[in-house]
C-alpha positions in Angstrom: 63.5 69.3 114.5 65.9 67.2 115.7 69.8 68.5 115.8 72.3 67.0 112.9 75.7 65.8 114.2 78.6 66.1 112.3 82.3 66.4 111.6 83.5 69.8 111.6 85.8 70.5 108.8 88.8 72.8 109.3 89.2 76.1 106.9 92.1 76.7 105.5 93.2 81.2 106.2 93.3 83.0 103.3 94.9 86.0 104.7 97.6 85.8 107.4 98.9 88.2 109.7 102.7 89.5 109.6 103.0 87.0 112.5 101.6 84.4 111.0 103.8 85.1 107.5 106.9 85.0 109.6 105.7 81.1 111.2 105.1 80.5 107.4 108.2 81.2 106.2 110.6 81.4 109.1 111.8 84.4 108.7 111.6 88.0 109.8 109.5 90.8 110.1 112.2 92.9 108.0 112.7 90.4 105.6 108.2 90.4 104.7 108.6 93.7 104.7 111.2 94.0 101.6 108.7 91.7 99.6 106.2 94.1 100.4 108.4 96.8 99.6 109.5 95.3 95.9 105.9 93.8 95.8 106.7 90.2 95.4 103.3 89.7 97.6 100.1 91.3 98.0 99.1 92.6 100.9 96.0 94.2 102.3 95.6 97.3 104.8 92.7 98.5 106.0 92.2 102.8 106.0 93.2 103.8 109.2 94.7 100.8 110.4 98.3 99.8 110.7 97.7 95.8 111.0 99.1 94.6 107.3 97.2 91.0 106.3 98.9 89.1 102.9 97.4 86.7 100.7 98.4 83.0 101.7 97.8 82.3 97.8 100.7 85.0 96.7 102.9 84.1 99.7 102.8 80.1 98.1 103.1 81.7 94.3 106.1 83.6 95.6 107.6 80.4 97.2 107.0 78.2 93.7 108.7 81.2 92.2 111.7 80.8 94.2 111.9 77.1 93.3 115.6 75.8 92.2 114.7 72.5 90.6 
C-alpha cells in the first residue's frame, strides 16, 4: 500500500490552560480567577486535580460581551 502525503492541518484548542488564558487575554492569574469566581467563563476541573482548563469558546463569548461598539 503505498503511503499518502499530505498537508497537515493545524487544530485549533478548545480548552486552554490558566497559562494559556492569561497569553489570551493579557492579563493575570488573579484577574481569570474573578471570572471564574462570578462565572463569566466555564471552566473544567478534573476530581482530584488542581490544574483548572476553560473553554476557548466562553473565553471569546465573554470578550464579544465586553464589546463597546
Amino acid at each position: 500500500m503505498a503511503r499518502k502525503h499530505g498537508m497537515i492541518v493545524p487544530v485549533e484548542k478548545v480548552y486552554l490552560s490558566t497559562s494559556e488564558v492569561m497569553k489570551y487575554l493579557d492579563c493575570s492569574e488573579d484577574f481569570i480567577r474573578e471570572l471564574r469566581d462570578k462565572a463569566l467563563i466555564s471552566f473544567y476541573r478534573f476530581e482530584n486535580s488542581t490544574k483548572i482548563w476553560y473553554e476557548k469558546a466562553s473565553i471569546d463569548k465573554f470578550i464579544q460581551k465586553c464589546k463597546v461598539i
